[in-house]
C-alpha positions in Angstrom: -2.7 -13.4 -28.7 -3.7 -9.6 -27.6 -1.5 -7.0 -29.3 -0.2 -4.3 -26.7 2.4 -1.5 -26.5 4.1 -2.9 -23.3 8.1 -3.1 -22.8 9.4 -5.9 -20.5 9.5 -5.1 -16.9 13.6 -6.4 -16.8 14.9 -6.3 -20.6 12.8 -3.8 -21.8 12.4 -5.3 -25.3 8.7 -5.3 -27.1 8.4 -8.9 -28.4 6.2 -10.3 -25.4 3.3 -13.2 -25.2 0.3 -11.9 -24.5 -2.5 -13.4 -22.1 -5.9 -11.5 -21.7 -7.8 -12.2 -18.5 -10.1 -11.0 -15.9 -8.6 -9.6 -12.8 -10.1 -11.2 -9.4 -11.9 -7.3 -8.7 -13.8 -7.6 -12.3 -12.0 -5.8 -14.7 -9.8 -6.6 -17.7 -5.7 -7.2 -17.2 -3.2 -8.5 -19.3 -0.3 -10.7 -18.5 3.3 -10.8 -20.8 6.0 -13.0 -20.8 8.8 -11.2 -22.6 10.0 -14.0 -25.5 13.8 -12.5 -25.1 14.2 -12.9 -21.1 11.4 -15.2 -20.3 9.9 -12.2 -17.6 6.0 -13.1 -17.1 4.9 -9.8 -15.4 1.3 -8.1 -15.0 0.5 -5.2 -17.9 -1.9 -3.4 -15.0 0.6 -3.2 -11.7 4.1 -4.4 -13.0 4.1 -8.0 -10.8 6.9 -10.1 -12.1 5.4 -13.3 -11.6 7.8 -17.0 -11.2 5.1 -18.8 -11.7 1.3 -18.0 -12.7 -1.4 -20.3 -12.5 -3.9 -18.1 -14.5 -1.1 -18.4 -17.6 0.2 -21.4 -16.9 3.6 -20.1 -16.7 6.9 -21.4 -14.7 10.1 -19.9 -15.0 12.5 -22.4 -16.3 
């Protein structure tokens, strides 16, 4: 898990999963998914994601 500074995108609160990855032009991104709301947004361009294939994630 990658430790970051991040707030979620909706509730704003700090406890978030982490998920390091490449973006598709080369560099380094980071995905959360905020453990209070269940938000899975992009760290680089504030993308709130319903589902993510690189993260395996699916709103439920």
């Amino acid at each position: 898990m990658a430790i970051c500074g991040c707030r979620c995108m909706k509730c704003k609160n700090q406890k978030l999963e982490s998920f390091r990855l490449i973006a598709d032009d080369g560099f380094d991104d980071m995905h959360h998914t905020c453990l209070s709301c269940n938000t899975h947004f992009s760290h680089a361009d504030g993308e709130i994601f319903v589902t993510c294939e690189r993260c395996n994630y699916l709103a439920g």
